[in-house]
GULONU-14225 format. One line per field, with one value per residue: residue number from 0; residue in three letters; z, y, x of N, C-alpha, C, CB in turn; chain. Coordinates in Angstrom, 2 decimals, always signed. Glycine has a CB too. Example, Ala and Ser with C-alpha at 12.3 -4.5 7.8 and 13.67 -1.06 7.14 Angstrom:
// residues 2
num 0/1
residu ALA/SER
n.pz +7.80/+7.08
n.py -5.69/-2.25
n.px +13.19/+12.85
ca.pz +7.80/+7.14
ca.py -4.50/-1.06
ca.px +12.30/+13.67
c.pz +7.80/+7.87
c.py -3.30/+0.03
c.px +13.20/+12.90
cb.pz +9.05/+5.72
cb.py -4.47/-0.60
cb.px +11.31/+14.08
chaine A/A
***
This chain:
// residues 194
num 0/1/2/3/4/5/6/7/8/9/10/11/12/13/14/15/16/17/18/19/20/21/22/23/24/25/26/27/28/29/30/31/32/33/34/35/36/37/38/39/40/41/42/43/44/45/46/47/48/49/50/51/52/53/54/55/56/57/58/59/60/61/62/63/64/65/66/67/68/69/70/71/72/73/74/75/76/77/78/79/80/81/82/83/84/85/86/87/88/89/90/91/92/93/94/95/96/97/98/99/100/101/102/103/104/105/106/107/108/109/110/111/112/113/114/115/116/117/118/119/120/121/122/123/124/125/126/127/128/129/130/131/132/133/134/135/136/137/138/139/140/141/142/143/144/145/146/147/148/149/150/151/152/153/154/155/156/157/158/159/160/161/162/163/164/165/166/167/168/169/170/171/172/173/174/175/176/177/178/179/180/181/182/183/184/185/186/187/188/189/190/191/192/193
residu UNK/UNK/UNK/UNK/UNK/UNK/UNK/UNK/UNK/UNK/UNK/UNK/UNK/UNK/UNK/UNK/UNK/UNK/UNK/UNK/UNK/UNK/UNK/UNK/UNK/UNK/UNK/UNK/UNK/UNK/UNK/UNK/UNK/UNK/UNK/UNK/UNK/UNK/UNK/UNK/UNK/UNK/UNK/UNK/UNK/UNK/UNK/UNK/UNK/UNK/UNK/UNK/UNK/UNK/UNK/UNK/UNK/UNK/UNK/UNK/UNK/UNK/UNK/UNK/UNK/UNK/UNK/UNK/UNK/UNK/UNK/UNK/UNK/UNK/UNK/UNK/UNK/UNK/UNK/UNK/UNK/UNK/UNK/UNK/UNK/UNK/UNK/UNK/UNK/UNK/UNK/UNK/UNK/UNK/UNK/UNK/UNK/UNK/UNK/UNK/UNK/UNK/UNK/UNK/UNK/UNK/UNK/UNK/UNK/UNK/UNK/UNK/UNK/UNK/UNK/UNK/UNK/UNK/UNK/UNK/UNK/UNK/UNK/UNK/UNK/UNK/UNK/UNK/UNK/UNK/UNK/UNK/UNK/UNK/UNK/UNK/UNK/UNK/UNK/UNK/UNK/UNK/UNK/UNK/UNK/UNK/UNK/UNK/UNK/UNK/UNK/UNK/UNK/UNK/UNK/UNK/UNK/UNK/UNK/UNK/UNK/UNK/UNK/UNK/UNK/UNK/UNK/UNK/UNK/UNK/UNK/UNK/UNK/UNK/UNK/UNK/UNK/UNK/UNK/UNK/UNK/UNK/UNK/UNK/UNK/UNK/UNK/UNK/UNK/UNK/UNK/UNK/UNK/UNK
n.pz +4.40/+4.98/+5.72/+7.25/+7.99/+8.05/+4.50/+4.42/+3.06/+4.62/+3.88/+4.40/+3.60/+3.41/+3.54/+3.15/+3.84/+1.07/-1.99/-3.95/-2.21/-3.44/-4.58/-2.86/-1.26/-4.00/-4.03/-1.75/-2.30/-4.68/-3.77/-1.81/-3.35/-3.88/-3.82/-0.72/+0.42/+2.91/+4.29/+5.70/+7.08/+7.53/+7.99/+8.13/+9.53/+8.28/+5.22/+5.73/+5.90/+3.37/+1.76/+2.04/-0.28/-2.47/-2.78/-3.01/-0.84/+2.66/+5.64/+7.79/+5.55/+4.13/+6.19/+6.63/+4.45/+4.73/+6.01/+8.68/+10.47/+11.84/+14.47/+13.95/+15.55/+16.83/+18.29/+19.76/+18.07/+16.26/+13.89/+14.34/+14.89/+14.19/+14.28/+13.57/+11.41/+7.86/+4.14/+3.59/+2.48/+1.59/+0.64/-0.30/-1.11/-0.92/+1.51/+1.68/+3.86/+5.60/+3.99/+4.72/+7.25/+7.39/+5.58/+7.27/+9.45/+11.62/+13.69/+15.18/+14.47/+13.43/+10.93/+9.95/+11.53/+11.14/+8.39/+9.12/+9.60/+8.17/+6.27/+8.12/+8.34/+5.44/+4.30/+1.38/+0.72/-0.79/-2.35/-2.99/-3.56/-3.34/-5.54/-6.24/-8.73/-7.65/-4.98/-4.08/-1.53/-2.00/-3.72/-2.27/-0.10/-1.29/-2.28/+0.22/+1.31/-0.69/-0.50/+2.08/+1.27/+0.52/-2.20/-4.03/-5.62/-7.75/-8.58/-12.09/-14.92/-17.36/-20.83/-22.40/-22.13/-22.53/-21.32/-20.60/-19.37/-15.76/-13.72/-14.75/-15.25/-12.43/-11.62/-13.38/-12.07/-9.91/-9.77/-11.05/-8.83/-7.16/-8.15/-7.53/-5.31/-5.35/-5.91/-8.43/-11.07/-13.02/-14.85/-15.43/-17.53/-19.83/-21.35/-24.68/-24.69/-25.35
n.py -17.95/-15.08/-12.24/-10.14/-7.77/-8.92/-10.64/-8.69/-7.98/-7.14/-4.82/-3.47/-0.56/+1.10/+4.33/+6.01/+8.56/+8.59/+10.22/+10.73/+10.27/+10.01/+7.48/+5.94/+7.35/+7.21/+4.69/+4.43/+6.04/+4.92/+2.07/+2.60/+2.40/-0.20/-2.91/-4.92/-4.62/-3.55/-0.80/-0.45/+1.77/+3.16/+6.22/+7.76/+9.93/+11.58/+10.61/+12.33/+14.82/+15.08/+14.94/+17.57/+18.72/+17.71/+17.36/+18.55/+18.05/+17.99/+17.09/+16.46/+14.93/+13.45/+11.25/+10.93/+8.75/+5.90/+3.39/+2.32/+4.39/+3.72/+4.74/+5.46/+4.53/+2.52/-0.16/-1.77/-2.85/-3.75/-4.42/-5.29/-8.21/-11.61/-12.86/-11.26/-11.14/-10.30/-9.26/-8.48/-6.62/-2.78/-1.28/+2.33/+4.79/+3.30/+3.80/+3.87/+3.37/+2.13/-0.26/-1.15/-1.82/-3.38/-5.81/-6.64/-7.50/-5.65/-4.46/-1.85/+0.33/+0.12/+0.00/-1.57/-3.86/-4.18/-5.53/-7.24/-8.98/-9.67/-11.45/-13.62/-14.64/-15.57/-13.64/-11.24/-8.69/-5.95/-3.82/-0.83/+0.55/+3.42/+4.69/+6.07/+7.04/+3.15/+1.81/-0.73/-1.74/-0.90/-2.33/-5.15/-4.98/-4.69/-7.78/-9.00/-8.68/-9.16/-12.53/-12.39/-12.95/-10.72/-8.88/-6.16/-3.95/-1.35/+1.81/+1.99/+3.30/+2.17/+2.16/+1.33/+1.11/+3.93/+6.47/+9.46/+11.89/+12.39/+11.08/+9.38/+7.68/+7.62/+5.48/+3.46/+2.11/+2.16/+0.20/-1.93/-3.07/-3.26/-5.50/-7.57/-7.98/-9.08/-7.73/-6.76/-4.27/-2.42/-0.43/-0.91/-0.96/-3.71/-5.59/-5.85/-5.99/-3.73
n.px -14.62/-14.82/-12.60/-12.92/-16.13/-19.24/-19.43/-17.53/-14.04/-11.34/-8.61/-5.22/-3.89/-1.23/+0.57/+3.66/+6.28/+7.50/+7.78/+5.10/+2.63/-0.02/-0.27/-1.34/-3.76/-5.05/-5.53/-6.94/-8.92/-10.16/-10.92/-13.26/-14.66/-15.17/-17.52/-17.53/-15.48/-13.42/-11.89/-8.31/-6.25/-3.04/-1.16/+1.44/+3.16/+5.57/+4.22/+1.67/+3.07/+4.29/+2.28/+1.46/+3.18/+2.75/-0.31/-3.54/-4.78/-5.87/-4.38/-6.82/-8.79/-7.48/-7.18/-9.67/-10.15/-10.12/-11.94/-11.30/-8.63/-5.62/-3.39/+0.32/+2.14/+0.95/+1.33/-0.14/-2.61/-4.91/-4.52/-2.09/-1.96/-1.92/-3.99/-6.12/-8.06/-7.13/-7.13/-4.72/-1.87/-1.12/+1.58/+2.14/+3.29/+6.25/+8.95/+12.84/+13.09/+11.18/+11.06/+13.60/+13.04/+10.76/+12.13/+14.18/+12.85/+12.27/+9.92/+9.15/+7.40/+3.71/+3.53/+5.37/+5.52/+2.80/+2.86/+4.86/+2.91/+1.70/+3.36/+4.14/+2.27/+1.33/+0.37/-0.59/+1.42/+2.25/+4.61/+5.28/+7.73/+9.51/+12.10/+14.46/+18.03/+19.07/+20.89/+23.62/+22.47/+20.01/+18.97/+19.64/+17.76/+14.86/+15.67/+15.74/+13.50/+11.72/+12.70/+11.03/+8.72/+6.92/+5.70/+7.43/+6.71/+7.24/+6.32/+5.78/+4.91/+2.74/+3.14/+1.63/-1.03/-1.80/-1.66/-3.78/-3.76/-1.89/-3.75/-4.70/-2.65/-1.52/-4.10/-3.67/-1.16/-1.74/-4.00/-2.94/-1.11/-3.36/-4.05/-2.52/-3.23/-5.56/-8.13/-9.50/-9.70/-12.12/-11.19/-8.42/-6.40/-5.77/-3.01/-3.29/-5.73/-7.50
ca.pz +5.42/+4.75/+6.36/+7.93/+8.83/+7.16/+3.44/+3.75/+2.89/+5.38/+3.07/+4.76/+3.34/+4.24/+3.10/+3.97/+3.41/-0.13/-3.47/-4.43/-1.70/-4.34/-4.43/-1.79/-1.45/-4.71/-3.35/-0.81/-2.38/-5.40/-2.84/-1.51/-4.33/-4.25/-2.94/+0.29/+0.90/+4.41/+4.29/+7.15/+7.14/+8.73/+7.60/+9.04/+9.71/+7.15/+4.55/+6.10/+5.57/+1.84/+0.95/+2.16/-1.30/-3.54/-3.65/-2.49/+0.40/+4.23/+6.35/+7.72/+4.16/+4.24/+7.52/+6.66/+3.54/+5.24/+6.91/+9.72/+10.80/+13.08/+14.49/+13.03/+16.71/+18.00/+18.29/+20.08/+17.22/+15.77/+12.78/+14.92/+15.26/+13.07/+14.58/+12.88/+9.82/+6.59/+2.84/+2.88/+2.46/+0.40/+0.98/-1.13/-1.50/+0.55/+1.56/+1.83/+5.43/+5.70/+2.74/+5.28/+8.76/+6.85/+4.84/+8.55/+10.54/+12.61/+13.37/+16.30/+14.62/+13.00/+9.62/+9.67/+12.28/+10.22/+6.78/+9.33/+10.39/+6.96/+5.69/+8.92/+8.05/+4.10/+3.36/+0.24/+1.15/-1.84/-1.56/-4.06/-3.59/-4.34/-4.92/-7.95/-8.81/-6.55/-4.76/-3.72/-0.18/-1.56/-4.04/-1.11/+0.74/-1.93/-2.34/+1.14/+1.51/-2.01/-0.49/+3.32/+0.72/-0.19/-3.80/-4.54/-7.54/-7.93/-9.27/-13.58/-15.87/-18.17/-21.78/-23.51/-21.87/-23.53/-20.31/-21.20/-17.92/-14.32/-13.06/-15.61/-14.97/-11.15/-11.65/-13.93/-11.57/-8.39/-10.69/-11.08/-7.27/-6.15/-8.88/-6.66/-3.56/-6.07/-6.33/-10.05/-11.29/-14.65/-15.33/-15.31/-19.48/-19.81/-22.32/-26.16/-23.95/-25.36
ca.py -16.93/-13.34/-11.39/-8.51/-7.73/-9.96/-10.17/-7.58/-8.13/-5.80/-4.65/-2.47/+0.59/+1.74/+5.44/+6.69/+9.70/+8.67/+10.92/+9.48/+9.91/+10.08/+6.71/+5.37/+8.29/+6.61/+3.66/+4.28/+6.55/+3.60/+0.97/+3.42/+2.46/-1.70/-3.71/-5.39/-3.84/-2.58/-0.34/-0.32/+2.01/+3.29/+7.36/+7.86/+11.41/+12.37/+10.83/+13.81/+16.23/+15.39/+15.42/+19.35/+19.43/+16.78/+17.40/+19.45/+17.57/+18.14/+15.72/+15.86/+14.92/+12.19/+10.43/+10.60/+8.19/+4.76/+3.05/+2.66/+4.62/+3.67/+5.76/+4.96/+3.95/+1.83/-1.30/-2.87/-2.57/-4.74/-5.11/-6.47/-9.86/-12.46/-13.29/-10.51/-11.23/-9.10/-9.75/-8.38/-4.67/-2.36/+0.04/+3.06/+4.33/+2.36/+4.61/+3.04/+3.24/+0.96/-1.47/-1.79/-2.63/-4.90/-6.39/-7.44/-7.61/-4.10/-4.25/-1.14/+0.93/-0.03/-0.44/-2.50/-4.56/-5.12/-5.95/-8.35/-9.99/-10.09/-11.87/-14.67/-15.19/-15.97/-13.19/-10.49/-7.45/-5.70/-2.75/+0.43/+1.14/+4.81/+5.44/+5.66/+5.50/+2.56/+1.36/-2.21/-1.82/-0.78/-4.05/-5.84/-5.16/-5.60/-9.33/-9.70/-8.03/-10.14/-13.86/-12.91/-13.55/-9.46/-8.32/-5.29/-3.38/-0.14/+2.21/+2.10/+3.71/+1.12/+3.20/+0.80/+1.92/+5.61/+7.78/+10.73/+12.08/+12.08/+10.38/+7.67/+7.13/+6.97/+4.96/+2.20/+1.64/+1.30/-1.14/-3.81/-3.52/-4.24/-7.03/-8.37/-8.10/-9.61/-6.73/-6.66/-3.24/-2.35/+1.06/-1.00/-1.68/-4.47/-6.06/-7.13/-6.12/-2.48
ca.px -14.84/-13.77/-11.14/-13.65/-17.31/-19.85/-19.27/-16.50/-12.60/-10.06/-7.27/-4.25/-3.50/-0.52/+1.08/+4.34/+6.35/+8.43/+7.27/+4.07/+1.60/-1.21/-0.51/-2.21/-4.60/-6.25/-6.12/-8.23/-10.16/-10.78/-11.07/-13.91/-15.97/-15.09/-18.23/-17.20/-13.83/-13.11/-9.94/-7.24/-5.28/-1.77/-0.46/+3.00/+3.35/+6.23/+3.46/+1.17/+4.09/+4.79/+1.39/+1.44/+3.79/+2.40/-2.04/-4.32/-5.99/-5.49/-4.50/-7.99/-9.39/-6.74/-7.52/-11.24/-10.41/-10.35/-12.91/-10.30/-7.20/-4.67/-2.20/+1.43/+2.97/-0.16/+1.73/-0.98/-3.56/-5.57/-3.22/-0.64/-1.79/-2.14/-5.60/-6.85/-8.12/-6.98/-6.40/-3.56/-1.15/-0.62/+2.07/+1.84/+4.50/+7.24/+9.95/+13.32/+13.47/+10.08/+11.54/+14.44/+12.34/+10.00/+13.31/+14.62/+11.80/+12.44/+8.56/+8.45/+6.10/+2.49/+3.45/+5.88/+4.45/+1.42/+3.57/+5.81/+2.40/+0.92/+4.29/+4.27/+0.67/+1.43/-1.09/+0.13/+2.30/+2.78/+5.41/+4.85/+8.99/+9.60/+13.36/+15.62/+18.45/+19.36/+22.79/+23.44/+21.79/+18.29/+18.65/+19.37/+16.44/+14.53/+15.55/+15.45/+11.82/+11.17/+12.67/+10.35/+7.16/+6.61/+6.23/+8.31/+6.17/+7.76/+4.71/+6.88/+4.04/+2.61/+2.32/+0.61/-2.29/-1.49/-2.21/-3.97/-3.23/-1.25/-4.74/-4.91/-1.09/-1.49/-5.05/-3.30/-0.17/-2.79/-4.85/-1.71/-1.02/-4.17/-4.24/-1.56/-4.10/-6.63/-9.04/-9.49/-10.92/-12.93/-10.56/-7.37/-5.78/-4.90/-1.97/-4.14/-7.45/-7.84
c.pz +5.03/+5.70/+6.91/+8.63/+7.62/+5.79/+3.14/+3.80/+3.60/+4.87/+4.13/+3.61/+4.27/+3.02/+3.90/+2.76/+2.49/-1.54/-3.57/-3.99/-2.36/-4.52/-4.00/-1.08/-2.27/-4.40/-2.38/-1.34/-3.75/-4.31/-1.99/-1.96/-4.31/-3.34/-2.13/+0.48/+1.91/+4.55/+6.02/+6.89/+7.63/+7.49/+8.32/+8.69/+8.62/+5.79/+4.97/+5.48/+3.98/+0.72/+1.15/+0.49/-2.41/-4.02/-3.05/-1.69/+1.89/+4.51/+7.38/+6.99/+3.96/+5.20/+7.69/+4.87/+3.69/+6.26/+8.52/+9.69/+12.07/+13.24/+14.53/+14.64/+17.49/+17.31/+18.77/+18.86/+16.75/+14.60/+13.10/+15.06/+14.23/+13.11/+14.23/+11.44/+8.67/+5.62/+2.89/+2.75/+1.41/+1.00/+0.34/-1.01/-0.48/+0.39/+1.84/+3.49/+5.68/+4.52/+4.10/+6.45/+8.28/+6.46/+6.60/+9.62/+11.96/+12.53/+14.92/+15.67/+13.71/+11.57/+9.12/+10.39/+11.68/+8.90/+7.29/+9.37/+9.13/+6.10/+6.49/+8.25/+6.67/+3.72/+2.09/+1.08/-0.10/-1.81/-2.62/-3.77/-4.51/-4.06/-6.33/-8.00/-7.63/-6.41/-4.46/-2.95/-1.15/-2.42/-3.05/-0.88/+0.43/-2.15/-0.89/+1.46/+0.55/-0.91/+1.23/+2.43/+0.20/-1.80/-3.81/-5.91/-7.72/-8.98/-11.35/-14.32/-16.88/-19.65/-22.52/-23.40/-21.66/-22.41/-20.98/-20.07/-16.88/-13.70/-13.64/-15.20/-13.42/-10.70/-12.64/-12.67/-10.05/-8.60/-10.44/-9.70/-6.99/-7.25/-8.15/-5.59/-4.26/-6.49/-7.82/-10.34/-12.60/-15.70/-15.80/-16.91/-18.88/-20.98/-23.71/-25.60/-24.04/-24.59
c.py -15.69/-12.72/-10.26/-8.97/-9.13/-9.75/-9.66/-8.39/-6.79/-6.00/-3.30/-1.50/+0.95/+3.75/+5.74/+7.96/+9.82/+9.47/+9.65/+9.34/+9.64/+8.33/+5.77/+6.14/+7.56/+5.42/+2.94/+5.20/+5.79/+2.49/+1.51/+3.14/+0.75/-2.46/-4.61/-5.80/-2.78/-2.42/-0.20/+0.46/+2.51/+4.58/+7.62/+9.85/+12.19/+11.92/+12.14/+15.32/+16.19/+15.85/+16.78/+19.72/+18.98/+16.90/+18.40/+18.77/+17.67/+16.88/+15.22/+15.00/+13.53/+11.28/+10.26/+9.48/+6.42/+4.52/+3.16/+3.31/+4.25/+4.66/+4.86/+4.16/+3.23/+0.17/-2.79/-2.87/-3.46/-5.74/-5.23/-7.57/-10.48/-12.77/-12.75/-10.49/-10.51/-10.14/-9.86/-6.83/-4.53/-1.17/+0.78/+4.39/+3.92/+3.17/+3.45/+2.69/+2.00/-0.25/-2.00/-2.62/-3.55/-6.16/-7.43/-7.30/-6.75/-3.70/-3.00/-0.05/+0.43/-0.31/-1.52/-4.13/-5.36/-5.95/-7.42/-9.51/-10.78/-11.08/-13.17/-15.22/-15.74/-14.80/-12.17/-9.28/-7.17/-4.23/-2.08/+1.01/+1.89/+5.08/+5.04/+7.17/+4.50/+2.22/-0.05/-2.39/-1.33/-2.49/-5.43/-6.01/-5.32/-7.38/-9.75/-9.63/-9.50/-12.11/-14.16/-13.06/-12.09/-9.76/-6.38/-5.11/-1.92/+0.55/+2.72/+2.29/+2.54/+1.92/+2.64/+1.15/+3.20/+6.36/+8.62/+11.98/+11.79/+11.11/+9.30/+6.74/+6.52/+5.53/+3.39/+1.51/+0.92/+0.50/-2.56/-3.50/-3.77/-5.53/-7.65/-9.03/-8.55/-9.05/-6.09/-5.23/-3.14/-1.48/+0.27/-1.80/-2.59/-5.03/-6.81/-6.59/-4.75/-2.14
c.px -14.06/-13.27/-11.83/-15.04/-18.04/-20.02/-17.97/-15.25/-12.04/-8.61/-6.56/-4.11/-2.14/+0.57/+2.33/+5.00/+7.10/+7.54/+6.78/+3.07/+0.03/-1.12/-1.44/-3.10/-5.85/-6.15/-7.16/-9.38/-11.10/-11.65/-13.26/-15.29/-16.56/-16.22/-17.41/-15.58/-13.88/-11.47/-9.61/-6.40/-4.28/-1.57/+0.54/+2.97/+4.28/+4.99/+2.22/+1.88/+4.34/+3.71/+1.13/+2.45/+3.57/+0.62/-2.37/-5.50/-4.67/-5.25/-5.59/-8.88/-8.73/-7.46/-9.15/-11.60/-10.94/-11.69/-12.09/-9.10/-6.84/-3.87/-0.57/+2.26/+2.32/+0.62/+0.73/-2.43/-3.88/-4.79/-2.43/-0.45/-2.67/-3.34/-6.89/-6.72/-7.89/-6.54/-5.23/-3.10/-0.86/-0.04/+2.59/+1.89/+4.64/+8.62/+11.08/+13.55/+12.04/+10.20/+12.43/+13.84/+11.55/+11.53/+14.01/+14.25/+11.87/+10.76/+7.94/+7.86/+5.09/+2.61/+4.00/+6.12/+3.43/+1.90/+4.02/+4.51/+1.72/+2.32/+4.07/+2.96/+0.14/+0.54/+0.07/+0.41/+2.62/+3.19/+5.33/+6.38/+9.78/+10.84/+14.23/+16.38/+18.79/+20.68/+22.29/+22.63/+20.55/+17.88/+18.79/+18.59/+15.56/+14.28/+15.41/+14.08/+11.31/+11.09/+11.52/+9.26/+6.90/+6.21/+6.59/+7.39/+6.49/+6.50/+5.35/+5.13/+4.43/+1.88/+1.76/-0.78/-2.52/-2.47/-2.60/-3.81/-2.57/-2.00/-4.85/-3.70/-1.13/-2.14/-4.35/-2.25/-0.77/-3.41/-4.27/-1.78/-1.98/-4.59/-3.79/-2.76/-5.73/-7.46/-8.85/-10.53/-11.05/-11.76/-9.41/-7.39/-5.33/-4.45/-3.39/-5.85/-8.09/-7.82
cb.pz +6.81/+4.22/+5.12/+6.43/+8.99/+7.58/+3.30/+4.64/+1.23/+7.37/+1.04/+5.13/+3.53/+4.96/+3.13/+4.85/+4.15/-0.51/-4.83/-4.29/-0.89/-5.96/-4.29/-0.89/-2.16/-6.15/-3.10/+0.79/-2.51/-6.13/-1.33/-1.86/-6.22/-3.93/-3.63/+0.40/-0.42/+6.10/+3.28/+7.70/+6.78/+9.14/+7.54/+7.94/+11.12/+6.84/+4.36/+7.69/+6.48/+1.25/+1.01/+4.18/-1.21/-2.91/-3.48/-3.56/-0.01/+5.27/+7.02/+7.80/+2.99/+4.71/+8.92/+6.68/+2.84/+5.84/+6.45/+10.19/+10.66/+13.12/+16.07/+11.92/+17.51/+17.64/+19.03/+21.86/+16.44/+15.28/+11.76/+15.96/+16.94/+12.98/+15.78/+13.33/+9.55/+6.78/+1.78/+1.54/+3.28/-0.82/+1.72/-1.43/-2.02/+0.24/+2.65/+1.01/+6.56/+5.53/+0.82/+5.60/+9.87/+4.85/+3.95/+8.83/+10.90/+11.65/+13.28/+17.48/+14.46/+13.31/+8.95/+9.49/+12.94/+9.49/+6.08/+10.91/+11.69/+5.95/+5.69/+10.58/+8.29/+3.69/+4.69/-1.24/+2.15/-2.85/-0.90/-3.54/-3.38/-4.06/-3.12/-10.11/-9.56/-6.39/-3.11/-3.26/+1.37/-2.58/-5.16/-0.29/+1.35/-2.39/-3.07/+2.05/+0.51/-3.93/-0.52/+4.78/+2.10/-0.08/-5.17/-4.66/-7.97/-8.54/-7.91/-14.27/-16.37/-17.32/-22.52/-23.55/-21.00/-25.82/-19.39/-21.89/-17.50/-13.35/-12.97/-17.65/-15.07/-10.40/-12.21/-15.55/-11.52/-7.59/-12.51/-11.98/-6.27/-5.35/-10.16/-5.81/-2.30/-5.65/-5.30/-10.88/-10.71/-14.54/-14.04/-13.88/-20.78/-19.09/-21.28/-25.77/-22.06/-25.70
cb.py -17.44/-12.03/-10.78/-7.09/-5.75/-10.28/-9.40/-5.98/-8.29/-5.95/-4.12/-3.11/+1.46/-0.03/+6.46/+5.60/+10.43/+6.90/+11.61/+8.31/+10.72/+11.24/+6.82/+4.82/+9.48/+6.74/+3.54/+4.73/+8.19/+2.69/+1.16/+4.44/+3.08/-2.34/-4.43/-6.36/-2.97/-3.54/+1.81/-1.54/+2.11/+1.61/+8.39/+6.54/+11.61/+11.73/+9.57/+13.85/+16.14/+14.04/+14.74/+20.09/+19.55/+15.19/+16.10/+20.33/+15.24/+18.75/+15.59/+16.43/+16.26/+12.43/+11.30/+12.66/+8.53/+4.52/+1.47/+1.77/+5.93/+2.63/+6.82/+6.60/+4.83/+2.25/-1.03/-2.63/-1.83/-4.08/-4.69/-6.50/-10.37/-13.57/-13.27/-9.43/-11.40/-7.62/-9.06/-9.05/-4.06/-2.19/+0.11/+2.75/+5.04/+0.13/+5.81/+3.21/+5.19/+1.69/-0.86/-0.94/-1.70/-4.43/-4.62/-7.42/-9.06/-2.48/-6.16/-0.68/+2.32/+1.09/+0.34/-1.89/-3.72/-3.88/-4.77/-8.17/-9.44/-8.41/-11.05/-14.40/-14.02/-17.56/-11.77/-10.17/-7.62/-6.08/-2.96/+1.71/+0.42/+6.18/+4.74/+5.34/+5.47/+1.59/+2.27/-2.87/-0.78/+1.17/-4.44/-5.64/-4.50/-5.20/-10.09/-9.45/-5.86/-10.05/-14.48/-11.98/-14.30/-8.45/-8.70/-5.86/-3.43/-0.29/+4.36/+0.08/+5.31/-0.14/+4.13/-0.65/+1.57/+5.79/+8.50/+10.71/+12.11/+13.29/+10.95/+7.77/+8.57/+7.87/+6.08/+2.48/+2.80/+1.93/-0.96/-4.06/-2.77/-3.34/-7.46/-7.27/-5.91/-10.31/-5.66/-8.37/-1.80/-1.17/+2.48/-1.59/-0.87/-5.18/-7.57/-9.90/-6.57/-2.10
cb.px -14.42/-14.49/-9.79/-14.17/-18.24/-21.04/-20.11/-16.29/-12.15/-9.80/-7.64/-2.91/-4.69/+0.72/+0.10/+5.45/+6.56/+8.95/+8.39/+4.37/+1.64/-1.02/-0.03/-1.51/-3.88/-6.40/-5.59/-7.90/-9.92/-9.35/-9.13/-13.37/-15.42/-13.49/-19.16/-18.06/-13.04/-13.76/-9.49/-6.40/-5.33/-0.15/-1.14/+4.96/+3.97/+8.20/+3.12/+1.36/+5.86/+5.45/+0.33/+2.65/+4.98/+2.83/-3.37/-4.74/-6.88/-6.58/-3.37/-8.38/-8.95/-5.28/-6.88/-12.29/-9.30/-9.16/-13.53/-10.00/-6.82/-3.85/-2.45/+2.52/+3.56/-2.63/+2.81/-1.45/-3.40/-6.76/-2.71/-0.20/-2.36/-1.39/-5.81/-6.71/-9.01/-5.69/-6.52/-3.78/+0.29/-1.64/+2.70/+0.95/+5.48/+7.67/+9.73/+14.25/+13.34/+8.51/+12.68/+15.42/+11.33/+8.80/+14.65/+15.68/+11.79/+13.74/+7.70/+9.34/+6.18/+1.68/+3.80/+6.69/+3.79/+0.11/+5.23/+6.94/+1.38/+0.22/+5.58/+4.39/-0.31/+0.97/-2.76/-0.79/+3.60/+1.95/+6.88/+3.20/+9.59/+8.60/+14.07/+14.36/+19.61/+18.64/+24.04/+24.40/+22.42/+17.14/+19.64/+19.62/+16.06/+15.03/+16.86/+16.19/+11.33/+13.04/+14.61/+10.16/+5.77/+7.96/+4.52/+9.97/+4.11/+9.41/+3.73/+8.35/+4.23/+1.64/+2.92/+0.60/-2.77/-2.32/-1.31/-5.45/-3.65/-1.19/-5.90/-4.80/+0.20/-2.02/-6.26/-2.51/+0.93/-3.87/-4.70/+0.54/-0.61/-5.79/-3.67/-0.21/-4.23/-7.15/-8.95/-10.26/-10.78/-14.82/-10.19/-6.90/-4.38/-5.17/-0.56/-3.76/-7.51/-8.60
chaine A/A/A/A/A/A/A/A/A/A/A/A/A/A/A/A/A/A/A/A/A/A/A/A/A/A/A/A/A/A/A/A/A/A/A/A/A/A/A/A/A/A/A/A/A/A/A/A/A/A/A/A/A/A/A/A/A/A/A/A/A/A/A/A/A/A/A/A/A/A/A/A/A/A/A/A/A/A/A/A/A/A/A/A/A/A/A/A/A/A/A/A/A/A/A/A/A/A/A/A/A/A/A/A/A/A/A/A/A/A/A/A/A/A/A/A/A/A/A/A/A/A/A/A/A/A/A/A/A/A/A/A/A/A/A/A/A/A/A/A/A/A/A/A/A/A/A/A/A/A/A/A/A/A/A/A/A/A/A/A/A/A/A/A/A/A/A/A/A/A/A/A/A/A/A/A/A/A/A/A/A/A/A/A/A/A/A/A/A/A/A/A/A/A
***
């Protein structure tokens, strides 16, 4: 049985406001393309504000990428309860302040809510954590994020697959994360596999 409408898979999206929003931008705007993939997703308002310094899309242009948006403080939302079916999150980037409320289950607004529910529920949470260098406390939260079931994939350019661009670079690092969330795409190098 799939996790959505008939056929479809409902993957989270989630964006917040750490360098990187292009992140999860192409995520959804890949995902966009993936036969029976219904996006969810959550924009936290400082992700709104950073992308004013990072692309050249509105935050109309944004919020018209997902099949669904929520708004970042709807606690009662669909992706609050476990009963609602999803693959699984992807949060892209993960600022450290949403590493920490996932990390110890501080779930009062929508993102981290949905991460806590997708963690109780065994499904994949896979965290795009944008922040270097680090002190003890972000490795902390890390392993604590890591031992509630997360994966921690920090978006680390893979040069074997010799970017020829920012877009190839972004487009490989969103590739492995949604490997995580199983969605295997054509674009993504892989290791010996040209």
């Amino acid at each position: 049985m799939s996790a959505g409408g008939v056929g479809r898979q409902r993957l989270i999206v989630a964006i917040t406001g750490a360098s990187g929003v292009i992140y999860g931008i192409r995520a959804l705007q890949i995902l966009r393309e993936v036969p029976g993939i219904e996006t969810h997703a959550i924009i936290s308002p400082s992700a709104f504000r950073t992308a004013q310094d990072e692309v050249d899309m509105s935050a109309e242009e944004m919020k018209a990428l997902p099949d669904v948006l929520y708004g970042h403080r709807d606690i009662g939302a669909a992706l609050s309860s476990g009963s609602y079916l999803t693959t699984g999150m992807l949060v892209a980037p993960c600022t450290v302040k949403t590493l920490s409320n996932i990390a110890t289950c501080n779930a009062g607004e929508l993102i981290p809510r949905a991460a806590d529910v997708c963690l109780k529920e065994r499904r994949r949470l896979v965290l795009m954590f944008r922040e270097t260098p680090l002190h003890a406390g972000h490795i902390a939260l890390m392993e604590q994020a890591t031992r509630n079931g997360a994966i921690v994939m920090p978006p680390v350019p893979a040069f074997y697959s010799k970017p020829g661009s920012l877009e190839e670079m972004v487009d490989q690092s969103v590739g492995r994360a949604l490997d995580l969330l199983g969605v295997h795409l054509p674009h993504v190098r892989r290791w010996t596999e040209g």
